[in-house]
N, C-alpha and C positions, 0 to 999 in steps of 0.2 A: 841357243846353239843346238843345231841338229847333232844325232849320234846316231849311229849304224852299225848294225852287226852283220857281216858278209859270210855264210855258209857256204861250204864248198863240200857238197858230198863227191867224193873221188869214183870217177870212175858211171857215175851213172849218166846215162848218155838221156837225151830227148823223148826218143820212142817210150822208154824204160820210165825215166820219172810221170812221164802222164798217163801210164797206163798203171802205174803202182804208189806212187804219190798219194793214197785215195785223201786223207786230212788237208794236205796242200791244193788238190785238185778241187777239194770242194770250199776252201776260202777264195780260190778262182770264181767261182760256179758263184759265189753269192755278192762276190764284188769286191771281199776287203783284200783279194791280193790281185796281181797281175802277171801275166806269164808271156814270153817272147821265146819264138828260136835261137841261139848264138850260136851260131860261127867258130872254134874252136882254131887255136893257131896250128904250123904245125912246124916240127912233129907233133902228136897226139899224146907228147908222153909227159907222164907226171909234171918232173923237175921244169922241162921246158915252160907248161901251162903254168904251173906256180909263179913262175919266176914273168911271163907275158902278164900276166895278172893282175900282178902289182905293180908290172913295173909301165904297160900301155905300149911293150914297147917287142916286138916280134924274136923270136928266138935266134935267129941269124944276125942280130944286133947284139941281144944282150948275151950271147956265146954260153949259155945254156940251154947244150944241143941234146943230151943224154942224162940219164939219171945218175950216171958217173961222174959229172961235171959239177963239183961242188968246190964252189967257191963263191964269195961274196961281190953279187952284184954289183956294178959299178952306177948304175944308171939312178936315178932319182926313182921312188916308191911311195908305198900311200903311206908306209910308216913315217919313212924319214920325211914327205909333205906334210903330214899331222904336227911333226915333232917342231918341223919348221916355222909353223902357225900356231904353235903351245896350245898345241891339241894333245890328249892321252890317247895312247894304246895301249892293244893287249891281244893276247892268242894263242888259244888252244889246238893244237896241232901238228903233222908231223917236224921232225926235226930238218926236215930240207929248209923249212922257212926261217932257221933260227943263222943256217947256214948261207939264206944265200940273203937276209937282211940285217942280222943283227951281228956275228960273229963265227968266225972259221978259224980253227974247225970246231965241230960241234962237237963238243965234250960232255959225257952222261953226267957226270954227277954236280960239274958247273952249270950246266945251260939245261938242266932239265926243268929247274924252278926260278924264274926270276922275278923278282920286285926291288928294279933299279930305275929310278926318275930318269936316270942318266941315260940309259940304256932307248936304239930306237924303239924297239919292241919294250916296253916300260915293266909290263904283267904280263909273262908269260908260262904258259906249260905244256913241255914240249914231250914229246911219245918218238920214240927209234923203230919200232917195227924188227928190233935186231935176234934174230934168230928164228925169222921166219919161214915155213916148211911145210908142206903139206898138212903134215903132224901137228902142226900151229899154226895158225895165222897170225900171232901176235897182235891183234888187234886189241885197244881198247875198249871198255863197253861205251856207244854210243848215247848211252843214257850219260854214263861218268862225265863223258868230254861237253856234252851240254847242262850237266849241272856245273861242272868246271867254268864253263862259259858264263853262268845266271852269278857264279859265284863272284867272278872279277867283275863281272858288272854290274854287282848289288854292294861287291866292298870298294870299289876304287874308280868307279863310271869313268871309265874311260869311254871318249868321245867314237872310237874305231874297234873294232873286235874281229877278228878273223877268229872264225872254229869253224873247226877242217877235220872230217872222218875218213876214215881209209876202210872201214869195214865193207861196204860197197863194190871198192873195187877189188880190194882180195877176195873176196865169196867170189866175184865176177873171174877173176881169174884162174878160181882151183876148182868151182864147181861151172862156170858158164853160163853167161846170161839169162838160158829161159830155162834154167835150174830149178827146183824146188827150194834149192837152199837161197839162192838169188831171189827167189818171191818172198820168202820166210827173213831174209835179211831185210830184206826193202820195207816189208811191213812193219818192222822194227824201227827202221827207223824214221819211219812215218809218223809214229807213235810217240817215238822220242819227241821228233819235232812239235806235233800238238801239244805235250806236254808240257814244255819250256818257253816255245815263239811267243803265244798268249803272256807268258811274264815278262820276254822281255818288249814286246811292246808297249805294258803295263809302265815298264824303266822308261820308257822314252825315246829306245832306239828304233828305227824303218829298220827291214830286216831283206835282204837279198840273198836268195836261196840256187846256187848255183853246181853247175859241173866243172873238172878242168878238162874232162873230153869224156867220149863212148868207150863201146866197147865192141867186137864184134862178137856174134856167138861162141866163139872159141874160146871168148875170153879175151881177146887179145886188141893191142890198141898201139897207136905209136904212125898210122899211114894216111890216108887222106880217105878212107871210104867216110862214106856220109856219116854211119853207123857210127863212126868214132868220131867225127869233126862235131855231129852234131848234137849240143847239149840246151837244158832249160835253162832261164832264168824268171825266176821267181819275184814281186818285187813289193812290199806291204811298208805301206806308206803314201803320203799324203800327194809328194811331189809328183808333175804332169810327164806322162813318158810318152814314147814314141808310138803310134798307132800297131794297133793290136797286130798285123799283118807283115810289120818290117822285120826283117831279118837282121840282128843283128851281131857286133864283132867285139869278140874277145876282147878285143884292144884297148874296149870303150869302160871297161869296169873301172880301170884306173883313175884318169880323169870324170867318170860319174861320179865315184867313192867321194874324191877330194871336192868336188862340185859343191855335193851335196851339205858336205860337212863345213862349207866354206871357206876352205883354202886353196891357196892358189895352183894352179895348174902346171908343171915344168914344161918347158917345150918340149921335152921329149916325147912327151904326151900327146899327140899330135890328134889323134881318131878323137871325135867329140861324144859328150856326154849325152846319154840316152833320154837324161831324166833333167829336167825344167825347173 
């Protein structure tokens, strides 16, 4: 049975990840990973891409249009597809995800730690970002959230793993993409990443290293410049993907995920999977 861990660094766009990626860039350069352009839905903004994500299914459908729009998805997901094929999950990351697949509204001291079978999200630990300000970023450390990640995946192998950092794109938005602080983050967690990918590959999961959108110099994201539509995708593991040249769409991560893991696909899931 394949498992798979989906990385979503927030906020870091295309340009940005291949030119500061250096650890990732160079498992590219020697062949044990692969990397593609994606297509980013729009809007460019967080909750939307979150929610296009997992769900395969475009923002004007699944009616999270703003990052004020929290409420529980209605559409079929790779969680509740996992859960439906007695697949496990689990996931480190902000609390939008806890809101728009597992329960609303999100509650800090209920939903911030969960290990319920019952539950779609089965292992989760969820982070609020709440009282964030120039003065703070309220960012977790991005070491933490990937030891968190090795951690649910070395006590409970869950088949599905979402870890999702937001430190990327707050540096990106209080200090500005070709920032000193923006290089200084990024190297970080470039770092991060060599440090923990290698183990969990070691567990047995393919590992897809991805964006929910850009950013533009300003920091800023949410519209259709290329700068923010256009993000990487990362992808270490064994299954045949689509030629190094094609472009491709957001939409497709959903039904890849479930592909991959093999379960079945909802029709909602319409855009086809990348990976063979």
């Amino acid at each position: 049975m394949n498992k798979l861990i989906l990385v979503i660094l927030d906020g870091l766009g295309y340009a940005q990840s291949r030119r500061l990626l250096g650890n990732i860039e160079g498992w590219v350069a020697n062949g044990d990973a692969r990397v593609w352009k994606m297509r980013a839905v729009l809007p460019t903004t967080s909750g939307p891409c979150y929610a296009s994500i997992h769900t395969g299914v475009e923002p004007q459908n699944h009616g999270v249009l703003t990052n004020d729009h929290l409420h529980r998805v209605e559409f079929e997901d790779i969680f509740s597809g996992c859960r439906s094929a007695g697949l496990g999950t689990a996931a480190v990351a902000h609390s939008y995800f806890s809101t728009y697949f597992q329960r609303t509204p999100y509650d800090l001291v209920r939903d911030m730690e969960v290990d319920d079978e019952s539950m779609p999200i089965q292992h989760a630990r969820f982070y609020s970002m709440q009282g964030e300000s120039s003065g703070n970023l309220a960012v977790p450390s991005d070491y933490d959230l990937f030891a968190q990640t090795t951690m649910l995946a070395e006590r409970f192998a869950p088949h599905y793993i979402l870890s999702h950092i937001s430190s990327t794109d707050s540096v990106g938005h209080h200090y500005g993409q070709q920032s000193y602080e923006m290089d200084k983050n990024t190297y970080i967690v470039d770092g991060a990443l060599a440090t923990f990918l290698p183990r969990w590959r070691e567990n047995g999961y393919d590992v897809i290293v991805t964006a929910d959108h850009g950013q533009s110099d300003r920091g800023h994201h949410g519209g259709s410049a290329l700068e923010m539509r256009e993000v990487p995708l990362y992808y270490f593991g064994s299954a045949q993907g689509a030629e190094p040249d094609v472009e491709l769409d957001q939409l497709q991560i959903a039904p890849t995920v479930l592909s991959r893991l093999g379960a079945p696909v909802p029709e909602s899931m319409r855009a086809k999977s990348f990976l063979n």
